[in-house]
N, C-alpha and C positions, 0 to 999 in steps of 0.2 A: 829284681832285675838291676842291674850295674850299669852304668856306662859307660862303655869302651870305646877311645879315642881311635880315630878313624886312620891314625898315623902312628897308634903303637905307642907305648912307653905311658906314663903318669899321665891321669885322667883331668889333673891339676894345671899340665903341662900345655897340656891339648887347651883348653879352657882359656889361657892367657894367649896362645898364639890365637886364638877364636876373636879374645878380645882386640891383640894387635893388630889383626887387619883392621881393623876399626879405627883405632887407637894407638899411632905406632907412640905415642910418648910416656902409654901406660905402664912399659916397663921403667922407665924411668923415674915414677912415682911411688913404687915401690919397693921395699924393702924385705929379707927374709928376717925372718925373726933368730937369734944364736941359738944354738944347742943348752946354753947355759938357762936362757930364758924359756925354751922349750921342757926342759927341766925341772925349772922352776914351777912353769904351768900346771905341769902331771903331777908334778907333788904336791901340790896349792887345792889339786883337784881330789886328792883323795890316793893316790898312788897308782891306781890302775891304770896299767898301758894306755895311750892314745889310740885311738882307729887312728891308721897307717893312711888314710887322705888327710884327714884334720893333720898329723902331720906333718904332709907334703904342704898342704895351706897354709901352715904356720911360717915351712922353713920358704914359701916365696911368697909372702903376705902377709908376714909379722907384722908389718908397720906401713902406714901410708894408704892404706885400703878405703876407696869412699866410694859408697854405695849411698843411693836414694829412694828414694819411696817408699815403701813397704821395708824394705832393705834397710834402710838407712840407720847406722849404728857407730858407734865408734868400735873396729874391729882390732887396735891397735892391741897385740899381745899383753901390755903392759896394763891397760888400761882392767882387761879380764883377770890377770893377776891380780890386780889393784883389789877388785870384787872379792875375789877368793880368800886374799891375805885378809879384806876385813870381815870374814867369818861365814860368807856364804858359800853353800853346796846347793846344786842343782841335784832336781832327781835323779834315781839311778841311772845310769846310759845316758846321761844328758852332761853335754860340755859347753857353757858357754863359749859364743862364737863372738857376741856382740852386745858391747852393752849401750841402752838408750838412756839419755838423762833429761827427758821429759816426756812430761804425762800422754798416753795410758803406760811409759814403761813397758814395753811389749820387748823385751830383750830376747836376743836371736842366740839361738844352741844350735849344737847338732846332736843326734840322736840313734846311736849305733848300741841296738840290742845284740850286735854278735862280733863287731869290731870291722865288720864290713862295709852294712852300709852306713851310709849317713844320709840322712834323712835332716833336714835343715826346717826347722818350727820359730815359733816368736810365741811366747807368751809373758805376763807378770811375774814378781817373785810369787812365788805359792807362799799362804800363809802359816803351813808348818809344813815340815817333811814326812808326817805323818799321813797327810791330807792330797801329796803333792801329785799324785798318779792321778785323782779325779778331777783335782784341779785343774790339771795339762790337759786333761780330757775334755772338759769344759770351757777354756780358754784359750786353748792354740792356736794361731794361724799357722797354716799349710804354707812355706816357702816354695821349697824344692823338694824334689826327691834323693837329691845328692849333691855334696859337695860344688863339681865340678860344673853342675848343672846350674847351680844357685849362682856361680860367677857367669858363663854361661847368658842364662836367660838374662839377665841386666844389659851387656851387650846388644843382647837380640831385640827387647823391647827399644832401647836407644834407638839403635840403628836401623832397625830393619821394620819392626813393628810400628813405629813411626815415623816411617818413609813415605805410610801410603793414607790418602785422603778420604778414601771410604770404610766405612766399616760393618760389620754385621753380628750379634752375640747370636748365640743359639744355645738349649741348655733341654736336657732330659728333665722327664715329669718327674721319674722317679732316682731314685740312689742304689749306689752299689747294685747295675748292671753288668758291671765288668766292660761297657761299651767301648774304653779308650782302647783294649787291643783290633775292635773294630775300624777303628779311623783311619789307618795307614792304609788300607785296602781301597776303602769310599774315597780317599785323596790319591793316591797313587795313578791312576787315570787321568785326572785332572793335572799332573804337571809336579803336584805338591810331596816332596819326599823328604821324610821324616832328616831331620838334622841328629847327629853321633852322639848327643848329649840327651835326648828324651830317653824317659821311662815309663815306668808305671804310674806314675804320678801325673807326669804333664808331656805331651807329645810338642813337639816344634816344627815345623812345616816353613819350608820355603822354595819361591820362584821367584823368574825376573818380575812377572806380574803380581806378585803378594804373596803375601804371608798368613798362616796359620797359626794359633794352638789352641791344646785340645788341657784339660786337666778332668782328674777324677779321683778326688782325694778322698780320704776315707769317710764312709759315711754319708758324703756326698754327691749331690749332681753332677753330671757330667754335663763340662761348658766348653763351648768354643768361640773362640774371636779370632774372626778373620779376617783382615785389610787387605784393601787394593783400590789403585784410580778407579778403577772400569766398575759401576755399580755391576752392570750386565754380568760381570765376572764373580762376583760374589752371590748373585742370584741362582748360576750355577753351581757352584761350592754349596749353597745352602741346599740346594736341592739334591745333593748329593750326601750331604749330611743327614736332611731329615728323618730317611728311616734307617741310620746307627742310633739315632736320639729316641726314636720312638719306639724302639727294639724292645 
């Protein structure tokens, strides 16, 4: 599943206006990355086309990109270049997005099996490329399910997901239910409708009264965190959650 901006045109696009309500000074902190650098990247990387987001993210987030927590990386084109020029290759389908320079090293890619989607991961260098499929397997953290999502949700947590004073996790016994296409239904009632940027990955919810999400990554439980003032209000939400989780 892709996500498709709610206003049409580059999912990338969408994603920055997302962030500048929030932030009108965000465009002003960054920069696109040249054609020439762009370039330079895909050849640095092995010659294969870019997926066609990663390149929209390069040419308006080449430079000046700062992301925190989980996220947090230096995303500066050059600096990824920098990785490449001194001899490292990511796994197949895997393009550095992000490199980190302190320990555990959990460096952020994206990861387009068909050039479509992207899929945004963090893991180690792998210790050969022989090795590096099980490795990933074993070490990944789950970002986003795409691009435009992984700018996206940082926004959302900032802003909206920490807006509000109460909270509640909720989480499946078991994995790989398929439960997250259930969620929008058990929320929709309740006020909470999915935001243009969720997937298959991680759903986003929001109202005046609070916020949602939902994630179900591979392999994985399915979890939800939900914030609001009004505990009363989240005790509903959970109760409306509980049998998607228990399904």
């Amino acid at each position: 599943m892709t996500a498709e901006p709610v206003g049409g045109g580059s999912p990338i696009d969408e994603a920055l206006r997302y962030i500048g309500a929030f932030e009108p000074e965000f465009a002003q902190r960054v920069v696109g990355a040249a054609a020439s650098e762009i370039d330079a990247l895909q050849a640095a990387a092995g010659g294969a086309p870019l997926p066609a987001l990663y390149r929209q993210f390069l040419q308006r987030l080449g430079h000046g990109l700062v992301l925190d927590g989980l996220q947090a990386a230096n995303y500066d084109v050059q600096a990824v270049l920098a990785r490449y020029r001194f001899g490292y290759q990511p796994p197949p389908k895997f393009w550095m997005l992000g490199r980190v320079s302190g320990d555990p090293y959990f460096d952020v890619y994206v990861f387009s099996p068909d050039g479509l989607q992207t899929r945004v991961l963090a893991f180690p260098p792998p210790p050969s490329t022989n090795s590096a499929g099980e490795f990933v397997r074993q070490h990944a953290q789950f970002l986003a399910g795409n691009l435009a999502q992984f700018l996206a949700d940082a926004a959302f947590r900032r802003h909206r997901l920490a807006g509000f004073s109460s909270q509640q996790v909720l989480s499946s016994r078991q994995p790989g239910a398929k439960r997250l296409s259930h969620c929008d239904a058990a929320l929709a009632p309740l006020g909470l409708k999915p935001l243009w940027f969720s997937d298959d990955w991680q759903r986003f919810y929001d109202a005046p009264e609070g916020v949602a999400m939902a994630t179900e990554y591979p392999g994985q439980q399915t979890a939800v965190l939900m914030r609001a003032h009004e505990p009363a209000l989240l005790t509903r939400w959970t109760q409306a959650m509980r049998p998607v989780l228990d399904r």
